[in-house]
Backbone as CSV, one residue per row, in Angstrom:
resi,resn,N_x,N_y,N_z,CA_x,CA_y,CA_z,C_x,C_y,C_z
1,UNK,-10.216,12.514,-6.628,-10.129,11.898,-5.297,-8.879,12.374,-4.560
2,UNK,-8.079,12.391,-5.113,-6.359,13.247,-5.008,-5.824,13.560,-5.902
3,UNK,-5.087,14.741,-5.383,-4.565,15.401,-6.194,-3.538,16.254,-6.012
4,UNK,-2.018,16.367,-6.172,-1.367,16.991,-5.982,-0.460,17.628,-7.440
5,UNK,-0.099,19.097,-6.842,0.700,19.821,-7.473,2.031,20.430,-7.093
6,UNK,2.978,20.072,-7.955,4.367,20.082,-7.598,5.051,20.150,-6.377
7,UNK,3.740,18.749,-5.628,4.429,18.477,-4.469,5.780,18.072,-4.134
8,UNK,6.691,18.828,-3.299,7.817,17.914,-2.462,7.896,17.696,-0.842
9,UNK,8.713,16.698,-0.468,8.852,16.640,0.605,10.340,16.137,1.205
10,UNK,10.531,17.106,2.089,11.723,17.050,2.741,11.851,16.922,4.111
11,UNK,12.867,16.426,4.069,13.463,16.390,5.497,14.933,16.619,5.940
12,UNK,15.039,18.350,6.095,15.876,19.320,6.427,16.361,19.195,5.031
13,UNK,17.552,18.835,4.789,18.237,19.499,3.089,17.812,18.301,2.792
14,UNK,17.370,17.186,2.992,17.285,16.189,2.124,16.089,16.015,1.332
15,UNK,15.774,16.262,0.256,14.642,16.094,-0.963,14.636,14.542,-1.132
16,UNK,13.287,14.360,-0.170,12.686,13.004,-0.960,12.276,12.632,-1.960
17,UNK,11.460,13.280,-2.382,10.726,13.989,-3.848,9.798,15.105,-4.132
18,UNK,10.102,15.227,-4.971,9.809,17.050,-5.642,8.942,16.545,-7.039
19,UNK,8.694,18.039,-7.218,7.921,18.110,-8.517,6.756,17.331,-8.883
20,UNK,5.825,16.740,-7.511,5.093,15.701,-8.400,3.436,16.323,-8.498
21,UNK,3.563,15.942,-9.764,1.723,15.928,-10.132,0.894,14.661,-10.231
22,UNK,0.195,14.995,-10.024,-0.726,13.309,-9.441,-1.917,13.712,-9.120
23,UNK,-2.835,13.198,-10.153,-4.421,12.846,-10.016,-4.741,11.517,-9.943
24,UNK,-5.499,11.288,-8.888,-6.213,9.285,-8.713,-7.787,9.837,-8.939
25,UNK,-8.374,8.947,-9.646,-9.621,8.988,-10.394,-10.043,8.152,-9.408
26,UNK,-11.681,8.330,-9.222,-12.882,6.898,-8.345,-12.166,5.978,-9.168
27,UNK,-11.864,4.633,-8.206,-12.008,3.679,-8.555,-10.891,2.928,-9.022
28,UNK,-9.267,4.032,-9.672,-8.240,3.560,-9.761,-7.449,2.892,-8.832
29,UNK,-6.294,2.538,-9.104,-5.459,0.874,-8.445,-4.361,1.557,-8.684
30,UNK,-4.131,2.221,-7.924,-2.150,2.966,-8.160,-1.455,2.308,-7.510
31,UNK,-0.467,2.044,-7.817,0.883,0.707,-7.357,1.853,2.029,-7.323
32,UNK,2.527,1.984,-5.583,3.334,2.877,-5.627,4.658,1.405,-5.233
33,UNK,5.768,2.205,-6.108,7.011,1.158,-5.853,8.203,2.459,-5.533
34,UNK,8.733,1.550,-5.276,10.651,2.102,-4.581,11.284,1.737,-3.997
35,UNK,12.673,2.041,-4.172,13.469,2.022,-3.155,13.258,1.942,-1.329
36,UNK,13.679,1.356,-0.822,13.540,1.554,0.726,14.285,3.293,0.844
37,UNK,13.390,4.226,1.521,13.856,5.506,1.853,13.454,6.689,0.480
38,UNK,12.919,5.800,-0.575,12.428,7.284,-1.650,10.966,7.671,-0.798
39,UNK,10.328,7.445,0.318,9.324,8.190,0.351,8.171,7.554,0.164
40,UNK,7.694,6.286,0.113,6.871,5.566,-0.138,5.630,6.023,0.985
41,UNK,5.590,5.147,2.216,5.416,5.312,3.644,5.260,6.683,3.985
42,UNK,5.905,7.853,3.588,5.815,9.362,3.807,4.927,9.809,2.636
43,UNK,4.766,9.126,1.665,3.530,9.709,0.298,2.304,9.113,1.247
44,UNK,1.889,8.376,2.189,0.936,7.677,2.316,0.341,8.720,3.367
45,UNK,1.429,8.772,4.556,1.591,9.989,5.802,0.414,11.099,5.346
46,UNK,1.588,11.495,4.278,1.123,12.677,3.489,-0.637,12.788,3.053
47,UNK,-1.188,11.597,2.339,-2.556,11.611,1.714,-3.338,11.761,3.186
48,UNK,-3.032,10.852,4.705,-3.353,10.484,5.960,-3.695,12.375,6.783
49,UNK,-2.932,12.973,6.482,-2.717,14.573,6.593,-2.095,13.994,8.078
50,UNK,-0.429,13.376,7.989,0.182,13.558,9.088,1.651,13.868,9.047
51,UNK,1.613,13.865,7.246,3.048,14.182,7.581,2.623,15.884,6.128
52,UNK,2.803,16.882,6.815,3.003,17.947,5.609,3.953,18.444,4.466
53,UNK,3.430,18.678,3.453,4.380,18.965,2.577,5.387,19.942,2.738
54,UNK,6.505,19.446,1.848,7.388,20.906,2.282,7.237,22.299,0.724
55,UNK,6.115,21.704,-0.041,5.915,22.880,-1.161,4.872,21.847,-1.543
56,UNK,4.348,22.566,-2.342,3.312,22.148,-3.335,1.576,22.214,-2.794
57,UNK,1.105,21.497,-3.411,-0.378,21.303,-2.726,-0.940,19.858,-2.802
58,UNK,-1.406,19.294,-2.103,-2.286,18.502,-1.778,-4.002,18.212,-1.163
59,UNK,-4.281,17.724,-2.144,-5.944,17.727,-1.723,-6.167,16.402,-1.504
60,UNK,-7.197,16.101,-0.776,-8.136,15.090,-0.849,-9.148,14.794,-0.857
61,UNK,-10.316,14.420,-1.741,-11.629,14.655,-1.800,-11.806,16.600,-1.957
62,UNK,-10.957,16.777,-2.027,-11.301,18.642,-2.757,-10.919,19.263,-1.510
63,UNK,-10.627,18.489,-0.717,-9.980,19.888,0.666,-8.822,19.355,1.363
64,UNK,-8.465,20.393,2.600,-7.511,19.518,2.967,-6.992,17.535,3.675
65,UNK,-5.909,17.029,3.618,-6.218,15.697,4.077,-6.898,14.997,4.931
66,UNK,-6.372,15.815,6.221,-7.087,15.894,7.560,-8.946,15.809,7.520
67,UNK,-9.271,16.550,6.583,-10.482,16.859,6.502,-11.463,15.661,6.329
68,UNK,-10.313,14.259,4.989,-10.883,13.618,4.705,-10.595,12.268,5.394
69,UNK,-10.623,12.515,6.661,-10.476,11.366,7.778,-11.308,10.241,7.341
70,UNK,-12.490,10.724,8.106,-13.377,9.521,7.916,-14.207,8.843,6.170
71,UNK,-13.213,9.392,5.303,-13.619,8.814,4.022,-12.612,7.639,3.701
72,UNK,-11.889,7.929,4.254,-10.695,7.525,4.068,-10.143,5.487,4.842
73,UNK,-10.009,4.856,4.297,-9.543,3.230,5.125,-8.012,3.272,4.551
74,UNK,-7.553,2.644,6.251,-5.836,2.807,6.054,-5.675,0.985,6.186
75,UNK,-4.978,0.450,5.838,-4.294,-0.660,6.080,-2.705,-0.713,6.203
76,UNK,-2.033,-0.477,7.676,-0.882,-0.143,7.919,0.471,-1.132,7.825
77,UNK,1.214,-1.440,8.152,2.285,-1.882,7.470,2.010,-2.865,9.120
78,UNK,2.107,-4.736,8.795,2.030,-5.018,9.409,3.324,-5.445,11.048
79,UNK,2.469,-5.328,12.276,3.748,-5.078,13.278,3.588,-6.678,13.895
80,UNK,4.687,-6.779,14.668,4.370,-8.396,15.627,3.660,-7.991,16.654
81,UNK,2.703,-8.565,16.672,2.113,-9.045,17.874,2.747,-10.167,19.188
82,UNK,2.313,-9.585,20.467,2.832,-11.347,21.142,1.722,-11.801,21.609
83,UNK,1.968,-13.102,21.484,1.225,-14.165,21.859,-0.130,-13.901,22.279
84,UNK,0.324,-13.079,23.561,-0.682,-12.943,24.513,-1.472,-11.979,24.102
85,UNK,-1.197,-11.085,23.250,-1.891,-9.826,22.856,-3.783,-10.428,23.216
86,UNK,-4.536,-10.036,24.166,-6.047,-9.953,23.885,-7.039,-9.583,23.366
87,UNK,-6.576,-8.453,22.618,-7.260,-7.748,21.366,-7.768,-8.425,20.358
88,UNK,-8.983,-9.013,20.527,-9.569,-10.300,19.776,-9.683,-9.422,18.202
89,UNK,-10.517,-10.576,16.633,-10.422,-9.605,15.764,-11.679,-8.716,15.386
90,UNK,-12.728,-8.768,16.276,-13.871,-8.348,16.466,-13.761,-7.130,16.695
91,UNK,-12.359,-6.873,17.859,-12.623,-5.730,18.352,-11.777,-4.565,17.417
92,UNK,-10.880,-5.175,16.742,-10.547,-4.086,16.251,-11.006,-3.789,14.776
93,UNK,-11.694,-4.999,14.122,-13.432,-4.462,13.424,-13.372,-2.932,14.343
94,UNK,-14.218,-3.611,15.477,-15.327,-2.435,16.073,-14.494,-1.442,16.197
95,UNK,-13.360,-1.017,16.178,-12.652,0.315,16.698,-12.749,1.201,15.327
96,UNK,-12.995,0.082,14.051,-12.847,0.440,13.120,-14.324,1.481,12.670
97,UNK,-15.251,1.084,13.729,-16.753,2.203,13.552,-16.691,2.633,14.099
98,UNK,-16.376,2.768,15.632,-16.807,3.742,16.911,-15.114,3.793,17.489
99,UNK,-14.160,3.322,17.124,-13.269,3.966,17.724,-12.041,5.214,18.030
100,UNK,-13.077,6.456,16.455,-12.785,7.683,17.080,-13.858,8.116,18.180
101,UNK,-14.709,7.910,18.497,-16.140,8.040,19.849,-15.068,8.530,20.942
102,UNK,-15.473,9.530,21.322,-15.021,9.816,23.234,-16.112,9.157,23.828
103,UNK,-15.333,8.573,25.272,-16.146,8.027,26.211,-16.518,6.268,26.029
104,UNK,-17.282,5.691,26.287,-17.491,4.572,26.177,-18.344,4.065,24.957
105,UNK,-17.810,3.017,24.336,-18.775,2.753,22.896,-19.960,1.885,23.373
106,UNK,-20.736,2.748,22.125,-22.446,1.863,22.666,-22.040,0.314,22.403
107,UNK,-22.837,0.024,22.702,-22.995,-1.676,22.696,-24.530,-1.824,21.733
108,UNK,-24.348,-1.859,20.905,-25.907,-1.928,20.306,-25.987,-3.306,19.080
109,UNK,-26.957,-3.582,18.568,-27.012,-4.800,18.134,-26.842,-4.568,16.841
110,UNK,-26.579,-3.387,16.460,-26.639,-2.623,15.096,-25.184,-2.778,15.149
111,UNK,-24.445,-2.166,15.723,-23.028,-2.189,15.225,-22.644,-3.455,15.387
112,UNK,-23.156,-4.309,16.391,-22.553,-6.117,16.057,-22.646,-6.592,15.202
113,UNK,-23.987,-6.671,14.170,-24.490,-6.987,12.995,-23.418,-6.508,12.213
114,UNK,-22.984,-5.018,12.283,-22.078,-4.959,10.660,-21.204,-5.215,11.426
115,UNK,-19.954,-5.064,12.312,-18.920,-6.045,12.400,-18.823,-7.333,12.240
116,UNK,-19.963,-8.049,12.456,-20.308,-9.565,11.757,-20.035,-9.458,10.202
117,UNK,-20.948,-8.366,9.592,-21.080,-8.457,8.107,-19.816,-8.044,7.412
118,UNK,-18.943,-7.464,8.507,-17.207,-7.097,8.084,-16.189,-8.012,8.241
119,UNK,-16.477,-8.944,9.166,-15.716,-9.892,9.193,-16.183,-11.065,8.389
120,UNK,-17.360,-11.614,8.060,-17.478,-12.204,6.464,-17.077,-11.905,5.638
121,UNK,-17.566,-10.751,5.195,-16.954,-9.785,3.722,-15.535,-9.960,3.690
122,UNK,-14.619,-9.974,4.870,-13.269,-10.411,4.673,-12.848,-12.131,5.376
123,UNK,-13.966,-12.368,5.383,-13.376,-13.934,5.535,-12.781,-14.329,6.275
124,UNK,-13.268,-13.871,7.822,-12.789,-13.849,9.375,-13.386,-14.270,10.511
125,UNK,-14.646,-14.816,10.145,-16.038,-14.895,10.771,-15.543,-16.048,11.686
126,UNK,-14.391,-16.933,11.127,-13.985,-18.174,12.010,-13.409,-17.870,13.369
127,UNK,-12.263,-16.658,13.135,-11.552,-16.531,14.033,-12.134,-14.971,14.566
128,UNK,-13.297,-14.586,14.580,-13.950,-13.854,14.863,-13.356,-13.391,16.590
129,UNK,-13.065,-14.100,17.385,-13.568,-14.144,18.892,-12.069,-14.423,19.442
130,UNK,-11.209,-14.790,18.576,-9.323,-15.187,18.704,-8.543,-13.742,18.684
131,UNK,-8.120,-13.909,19.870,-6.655,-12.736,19.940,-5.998,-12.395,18.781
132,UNK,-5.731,-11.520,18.678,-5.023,-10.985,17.256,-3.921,-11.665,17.371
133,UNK,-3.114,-11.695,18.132,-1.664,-12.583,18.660,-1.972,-13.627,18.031
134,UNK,-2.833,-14.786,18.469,-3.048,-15.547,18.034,-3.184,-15.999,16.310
135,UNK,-3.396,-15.180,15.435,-3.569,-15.374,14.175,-2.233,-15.176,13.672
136,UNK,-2.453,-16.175,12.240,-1.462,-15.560,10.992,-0.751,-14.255,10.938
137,UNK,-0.189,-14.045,10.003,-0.011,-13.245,9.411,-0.986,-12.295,8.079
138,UNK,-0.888,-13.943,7.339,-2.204,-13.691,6.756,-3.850,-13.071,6.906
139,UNK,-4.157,-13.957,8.164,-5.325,-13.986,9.007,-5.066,-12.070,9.533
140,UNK,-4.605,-11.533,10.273,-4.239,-10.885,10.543,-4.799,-9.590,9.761
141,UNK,-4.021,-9.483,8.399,-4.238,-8.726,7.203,-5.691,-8.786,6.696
142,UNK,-6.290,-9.712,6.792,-7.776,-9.623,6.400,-8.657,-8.680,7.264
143,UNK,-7.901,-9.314,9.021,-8.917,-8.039,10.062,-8.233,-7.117,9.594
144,UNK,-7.276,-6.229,9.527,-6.811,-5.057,9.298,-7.968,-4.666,8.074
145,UNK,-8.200,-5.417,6.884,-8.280,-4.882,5.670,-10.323,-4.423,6.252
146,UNK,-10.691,-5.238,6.852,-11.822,-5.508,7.623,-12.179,-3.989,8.165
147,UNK,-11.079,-3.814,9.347,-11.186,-2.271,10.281,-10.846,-1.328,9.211
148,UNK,-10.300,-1.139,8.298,-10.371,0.066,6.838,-11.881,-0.114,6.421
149,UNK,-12.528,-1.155,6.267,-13.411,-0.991,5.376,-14.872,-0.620,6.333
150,UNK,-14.291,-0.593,7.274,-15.689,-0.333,8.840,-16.518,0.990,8.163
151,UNK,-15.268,1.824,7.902,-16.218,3.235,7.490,-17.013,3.367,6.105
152,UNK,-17.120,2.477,5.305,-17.260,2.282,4.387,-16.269,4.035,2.961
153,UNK,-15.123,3.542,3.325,-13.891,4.759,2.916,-14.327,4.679,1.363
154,UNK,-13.724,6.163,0.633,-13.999,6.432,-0.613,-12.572,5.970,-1.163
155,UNK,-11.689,6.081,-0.026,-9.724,5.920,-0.659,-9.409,4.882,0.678
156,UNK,-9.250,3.689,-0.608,-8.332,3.046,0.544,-6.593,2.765,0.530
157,UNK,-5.728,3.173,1.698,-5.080,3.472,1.275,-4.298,2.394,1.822
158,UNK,-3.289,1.480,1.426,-2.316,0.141,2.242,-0.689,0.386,1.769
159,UNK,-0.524,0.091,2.773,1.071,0.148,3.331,1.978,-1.381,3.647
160,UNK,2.151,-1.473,2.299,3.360,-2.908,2.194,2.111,-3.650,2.805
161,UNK,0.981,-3.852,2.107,0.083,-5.124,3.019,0.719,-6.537,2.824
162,UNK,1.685,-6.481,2.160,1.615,-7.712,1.508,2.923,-8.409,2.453
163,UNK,3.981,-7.750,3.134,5.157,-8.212,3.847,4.787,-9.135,4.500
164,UNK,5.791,-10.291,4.500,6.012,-11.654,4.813,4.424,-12.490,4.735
165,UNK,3.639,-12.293,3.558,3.025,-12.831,3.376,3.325,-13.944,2.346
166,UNK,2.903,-15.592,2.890,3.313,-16.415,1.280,2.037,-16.113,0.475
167,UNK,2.112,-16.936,-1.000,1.935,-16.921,-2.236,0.317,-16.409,-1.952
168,UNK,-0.632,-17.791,-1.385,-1.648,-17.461,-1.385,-2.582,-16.671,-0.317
169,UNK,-1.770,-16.157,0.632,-2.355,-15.272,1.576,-1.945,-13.967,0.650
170,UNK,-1.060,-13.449,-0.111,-1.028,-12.334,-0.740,-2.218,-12.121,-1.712
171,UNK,-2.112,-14.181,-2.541,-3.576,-13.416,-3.485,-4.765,-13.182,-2.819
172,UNK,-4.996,-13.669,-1.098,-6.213,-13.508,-0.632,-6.414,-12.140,-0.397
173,UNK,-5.735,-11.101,-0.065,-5.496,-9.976,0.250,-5.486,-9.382,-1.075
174,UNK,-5.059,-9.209,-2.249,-5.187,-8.504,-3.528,-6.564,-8.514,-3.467
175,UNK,-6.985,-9.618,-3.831,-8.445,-10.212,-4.332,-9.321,-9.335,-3.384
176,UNK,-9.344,-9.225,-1.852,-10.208,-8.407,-1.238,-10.517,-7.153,-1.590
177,UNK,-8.957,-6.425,-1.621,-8.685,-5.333,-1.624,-9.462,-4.416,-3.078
178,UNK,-9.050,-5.415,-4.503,-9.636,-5.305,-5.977,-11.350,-5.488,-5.974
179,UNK,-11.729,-6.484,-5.045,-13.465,-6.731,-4.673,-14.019,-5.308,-4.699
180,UNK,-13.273,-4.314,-3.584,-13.976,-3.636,-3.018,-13.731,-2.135,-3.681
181,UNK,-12.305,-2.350,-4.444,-12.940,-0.911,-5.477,-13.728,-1.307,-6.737
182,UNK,-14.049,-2.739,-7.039,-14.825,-2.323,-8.306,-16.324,-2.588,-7.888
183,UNK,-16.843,-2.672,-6.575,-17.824,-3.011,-6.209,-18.634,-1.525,-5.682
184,UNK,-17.593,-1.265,-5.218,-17.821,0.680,-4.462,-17.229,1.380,-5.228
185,UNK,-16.215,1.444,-6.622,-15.877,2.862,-7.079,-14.567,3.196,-5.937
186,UNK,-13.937,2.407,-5.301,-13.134,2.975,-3.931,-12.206,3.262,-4.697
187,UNK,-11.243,4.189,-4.767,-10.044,4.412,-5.009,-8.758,3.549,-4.369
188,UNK,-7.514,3.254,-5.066,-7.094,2.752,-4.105,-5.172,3.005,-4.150
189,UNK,-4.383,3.146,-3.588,-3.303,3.605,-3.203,-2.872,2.173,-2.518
190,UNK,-1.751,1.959,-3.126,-1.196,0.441,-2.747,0.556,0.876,-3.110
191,UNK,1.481,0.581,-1.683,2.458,0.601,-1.525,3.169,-0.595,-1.355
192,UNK,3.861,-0.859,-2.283,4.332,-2.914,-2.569,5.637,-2.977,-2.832
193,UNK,6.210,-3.889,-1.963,7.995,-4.214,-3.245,7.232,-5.489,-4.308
194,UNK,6.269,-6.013,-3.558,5.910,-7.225,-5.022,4.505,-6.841,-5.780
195,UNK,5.367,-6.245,-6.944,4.425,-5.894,-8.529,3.952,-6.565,-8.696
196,UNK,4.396,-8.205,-8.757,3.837,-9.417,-9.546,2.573,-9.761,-8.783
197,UNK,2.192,-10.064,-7.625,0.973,-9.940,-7.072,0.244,-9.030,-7.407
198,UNK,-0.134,-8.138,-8.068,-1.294,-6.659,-8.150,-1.552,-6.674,-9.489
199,UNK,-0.176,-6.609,-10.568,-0.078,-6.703,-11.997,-1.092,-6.479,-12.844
200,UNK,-1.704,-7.175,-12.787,-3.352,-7.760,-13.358,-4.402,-6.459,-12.875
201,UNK,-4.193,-6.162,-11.804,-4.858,-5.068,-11.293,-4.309,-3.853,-11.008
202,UNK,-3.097,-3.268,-11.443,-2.796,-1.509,-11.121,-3.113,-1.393,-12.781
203,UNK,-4.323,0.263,-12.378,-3.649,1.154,-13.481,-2.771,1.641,-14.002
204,UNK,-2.170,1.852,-12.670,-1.060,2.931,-12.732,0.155,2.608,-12.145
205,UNK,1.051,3.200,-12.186,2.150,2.850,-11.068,2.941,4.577,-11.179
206,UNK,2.960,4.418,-9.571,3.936,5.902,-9.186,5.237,4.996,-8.592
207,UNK,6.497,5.231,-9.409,7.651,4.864,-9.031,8.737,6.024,-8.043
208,UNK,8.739,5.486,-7.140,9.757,6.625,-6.277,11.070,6.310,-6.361
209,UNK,12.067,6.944,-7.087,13.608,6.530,-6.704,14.149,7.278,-6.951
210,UNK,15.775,7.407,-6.647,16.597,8.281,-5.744,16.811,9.207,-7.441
211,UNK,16.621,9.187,-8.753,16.660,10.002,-9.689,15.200,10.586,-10.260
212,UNK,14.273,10.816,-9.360,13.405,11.229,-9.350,11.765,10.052,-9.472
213,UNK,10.654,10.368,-10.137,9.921,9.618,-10.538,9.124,9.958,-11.616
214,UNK,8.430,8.659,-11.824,7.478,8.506,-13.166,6.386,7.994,-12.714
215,UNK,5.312,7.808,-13.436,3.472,8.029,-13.275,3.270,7.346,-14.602
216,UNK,2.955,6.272,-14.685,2.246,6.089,-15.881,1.489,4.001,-15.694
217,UNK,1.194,3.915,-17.124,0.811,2.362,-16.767,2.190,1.743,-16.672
218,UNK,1.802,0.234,-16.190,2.695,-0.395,-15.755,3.454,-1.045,-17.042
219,UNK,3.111,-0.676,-17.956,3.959,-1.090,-19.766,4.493,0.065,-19.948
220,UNK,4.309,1.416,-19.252,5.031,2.421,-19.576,6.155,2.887,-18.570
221,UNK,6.076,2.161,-17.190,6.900,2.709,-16.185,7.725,1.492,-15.749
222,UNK,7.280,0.108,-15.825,8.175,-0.732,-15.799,9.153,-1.194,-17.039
223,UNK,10.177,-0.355,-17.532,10.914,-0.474,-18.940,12.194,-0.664,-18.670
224,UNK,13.128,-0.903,-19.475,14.612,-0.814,-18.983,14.964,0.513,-19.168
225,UNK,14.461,1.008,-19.826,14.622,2.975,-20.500,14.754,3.604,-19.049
226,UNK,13.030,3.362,-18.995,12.296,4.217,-17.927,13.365,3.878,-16.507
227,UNK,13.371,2.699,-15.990,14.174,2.254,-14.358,15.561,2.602,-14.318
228,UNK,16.083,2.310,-15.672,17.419,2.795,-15.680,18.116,4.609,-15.536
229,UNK,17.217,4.945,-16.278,17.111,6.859,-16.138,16.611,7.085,-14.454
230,UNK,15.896,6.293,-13.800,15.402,6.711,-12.567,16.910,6.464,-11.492
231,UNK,17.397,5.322,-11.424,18.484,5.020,-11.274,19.576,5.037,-11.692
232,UNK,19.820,6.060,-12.505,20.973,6.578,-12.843,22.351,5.396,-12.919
233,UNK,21.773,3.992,-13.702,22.252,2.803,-13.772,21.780,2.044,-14.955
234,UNK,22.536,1.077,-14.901,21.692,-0.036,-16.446,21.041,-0.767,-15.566
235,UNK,19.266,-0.920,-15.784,18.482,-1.792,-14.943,18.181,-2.381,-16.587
236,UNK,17.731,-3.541,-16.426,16.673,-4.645,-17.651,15.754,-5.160,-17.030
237,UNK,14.767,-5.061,-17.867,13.642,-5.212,-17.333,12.998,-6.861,-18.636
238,UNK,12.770,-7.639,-17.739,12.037,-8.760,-18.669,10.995,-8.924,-17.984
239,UNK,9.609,-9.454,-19.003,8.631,-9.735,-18.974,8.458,-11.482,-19.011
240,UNK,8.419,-12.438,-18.467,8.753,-13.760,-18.717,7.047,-14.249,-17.899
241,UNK,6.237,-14.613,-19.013,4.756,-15.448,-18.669,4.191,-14.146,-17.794
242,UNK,3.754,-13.342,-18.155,3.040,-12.687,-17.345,3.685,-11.684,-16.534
243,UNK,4.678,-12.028,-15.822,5.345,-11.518,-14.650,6.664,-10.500,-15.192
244,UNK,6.849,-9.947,-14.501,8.205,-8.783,-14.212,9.490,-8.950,-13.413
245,UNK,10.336,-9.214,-14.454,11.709,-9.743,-13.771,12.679,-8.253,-13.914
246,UNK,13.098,-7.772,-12.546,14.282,-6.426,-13.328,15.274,-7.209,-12.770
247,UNK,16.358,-6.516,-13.786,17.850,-7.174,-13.202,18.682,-5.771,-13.592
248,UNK,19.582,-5.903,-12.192,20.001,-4.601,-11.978,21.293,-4.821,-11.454
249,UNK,22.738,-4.301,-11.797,24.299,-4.580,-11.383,24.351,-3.722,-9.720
250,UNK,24.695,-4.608,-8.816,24.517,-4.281,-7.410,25.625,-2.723,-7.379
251,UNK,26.362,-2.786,-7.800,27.338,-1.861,-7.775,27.656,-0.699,-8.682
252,UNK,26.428,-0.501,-9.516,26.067,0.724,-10.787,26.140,1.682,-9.244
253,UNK,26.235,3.335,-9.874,26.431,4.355,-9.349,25.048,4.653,-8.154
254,UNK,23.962,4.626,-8.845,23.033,4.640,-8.360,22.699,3.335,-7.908
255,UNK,22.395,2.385,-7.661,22.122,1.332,-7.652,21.355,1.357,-6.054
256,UNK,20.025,0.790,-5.859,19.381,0.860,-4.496,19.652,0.123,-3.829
257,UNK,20.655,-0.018,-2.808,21.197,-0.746,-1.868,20.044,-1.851,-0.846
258,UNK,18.801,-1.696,-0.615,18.237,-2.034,-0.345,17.396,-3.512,-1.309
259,UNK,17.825,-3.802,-2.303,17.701,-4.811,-3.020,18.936,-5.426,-2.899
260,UNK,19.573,-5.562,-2.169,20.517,-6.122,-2.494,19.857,-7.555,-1.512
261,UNK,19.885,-9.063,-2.194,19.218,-10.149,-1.679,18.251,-9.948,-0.807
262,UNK,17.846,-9.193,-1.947,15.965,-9.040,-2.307,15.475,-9.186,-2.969
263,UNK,13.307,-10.138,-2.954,13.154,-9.939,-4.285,12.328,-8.358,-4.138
264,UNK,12.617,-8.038,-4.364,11.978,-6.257,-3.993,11.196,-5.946,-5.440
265,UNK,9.672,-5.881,-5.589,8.920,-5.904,-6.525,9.709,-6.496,-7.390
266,UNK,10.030,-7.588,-7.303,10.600,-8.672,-8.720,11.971,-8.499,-8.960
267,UNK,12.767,-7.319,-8.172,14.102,-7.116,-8.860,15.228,-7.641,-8.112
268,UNK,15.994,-8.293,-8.932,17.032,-9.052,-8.608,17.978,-8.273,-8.176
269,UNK,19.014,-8.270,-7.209,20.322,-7.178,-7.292,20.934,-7.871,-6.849
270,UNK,21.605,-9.105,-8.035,22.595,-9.930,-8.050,23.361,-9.518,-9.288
271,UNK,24.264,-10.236,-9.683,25.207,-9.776,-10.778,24.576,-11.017,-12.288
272,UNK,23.843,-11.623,-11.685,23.171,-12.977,-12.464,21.910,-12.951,-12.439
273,UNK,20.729,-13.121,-13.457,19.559,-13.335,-13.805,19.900,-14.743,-12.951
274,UNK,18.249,-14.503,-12.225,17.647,-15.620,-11.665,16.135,-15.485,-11.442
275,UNK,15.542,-16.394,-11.539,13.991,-16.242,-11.492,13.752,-15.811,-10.116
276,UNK,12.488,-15.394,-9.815,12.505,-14.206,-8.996,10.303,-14.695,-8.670
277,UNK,10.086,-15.234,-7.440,8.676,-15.762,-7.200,8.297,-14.405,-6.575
278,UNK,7.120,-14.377,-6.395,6.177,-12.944,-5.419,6.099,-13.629,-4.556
């Protein structure tokens, strides 16, 4: 479904990351994590065919990215809306079938029907006819997840879906997102600071940080070994009921400044263990 070879990407002398190999199989759950600035958001660009590599190769679906537009459902990193915004959530369903179309979109009873059957499937049917302004946050993320799934995509790909979402609007959003690759085979590419929400569901995890990265399951890439060599620091990593606690000294050499009073996928960057919620 993708696939890259000793891809890097830069921007002017600065190496985001290099060297990476990476195959996603139908149907896998890759959890990409990092630092704020390793490249997360620019790996996504990249699969989107908008941001190009600076070496290596990248495929998607066997050709170039661009190519695989319309296979493809994005769920983007969510922005504020105001108030007034009129962009009900129907419509941006519908942009989600006909809104690459030049010219004016049909009006037909066929495409109302499946934007109906898209906004059930994500559990929107209430606020069907309400300004996007108007909704949640939560609420919000479901139409988004809704307009990805319009094309019926082979890779779906999401970007921090989960920001300033509480407890149970995140699991409503996992839960959709997991529905629809084991129901379709969808592939799926998920960019998160919170691990502990997905857990249960990544195969894999691609870790981006400033001492390079690792690819493997989440018992093999979330370790104190493994985070600490990436960060060129002493990270610990505990497992406590299920969940993933790292604890990491704010002021190690490497240390990702961007955790600092954060829970950033579970990790503490205080000088003290403290429990740490998704």
């Amino acid at each position: 479904m993708i696939s890259l070879r000793d891809a890097e990407l830069s921007y002017g002398a600065r190496v985001v990351w290099q060297g990476l190999d990476l195959d996603v199989r139908p149907g896998e759950f890759l959890a990409v994590l990092g630092p704020n600035g390793s490249g997360k958001t620019s790996f996504v660009r990249a699969l989107l065919g908008r941001q190009p590599l600076s070496a290596g190769t990248l495929t998607v679906l066997g050709g170039p990215p661009r190519e695989a537009g319309r296979h493809l459902g994005y769920v983007p990193q969510q922005a504020e809306l105001p108030a007034q915004a009129l962009l009900r959530a129907r419509d941006l369903v519908r942009f989600g079938i006909d809104g690459h179309r030049f010219g004016p979109r049909l009006r037909t009873g066929a495409v109302r029907r499946r934007v109906g059957e898209i906004l059930a499937s994500v559990g929107a049917t209430a606020y069907a006819d309400v300004p996007l302004g108007m909704l949640s946050g939560g609420e919000r993320q479901r139409v988004r997840i809704g307009q990805a799934l319009a094309t019926d995509p082979r890779i779906l790909l999401c970007d921090e879906p989960l920001l300033s979402l509480d407890l149970n609007h995140q699991r409503a959003v996992t839960e959709l997102v997991d529905a629809r690759r084991r129901s379709h085979g969808t592939s799926v590419v998920f960019v998160t600071h919170e691990i502990n929400p997905v857990l249960g569901l990544v195969d894999r995890v691609l870790y981006l940080a400033p001492g390079g990265h690792r690819i493997g399951t989440p018992e093999e890439v979330l370790t104190s070994e493994s985070l600490s060599r990436l960060y060129g620091t002493r990270v610990d990593v505990i497992r406590v009921q299920g969940r993933v606690v790292v604890v990491g000294a704010p002021d190690g050499p490497a240390a990702p400044p961007h955790h600092t009073h954060e829970t950033a996928h579970g990790v503490v960057r205080q000088t003290e263990t403290e429990e740490v919620h998704p």
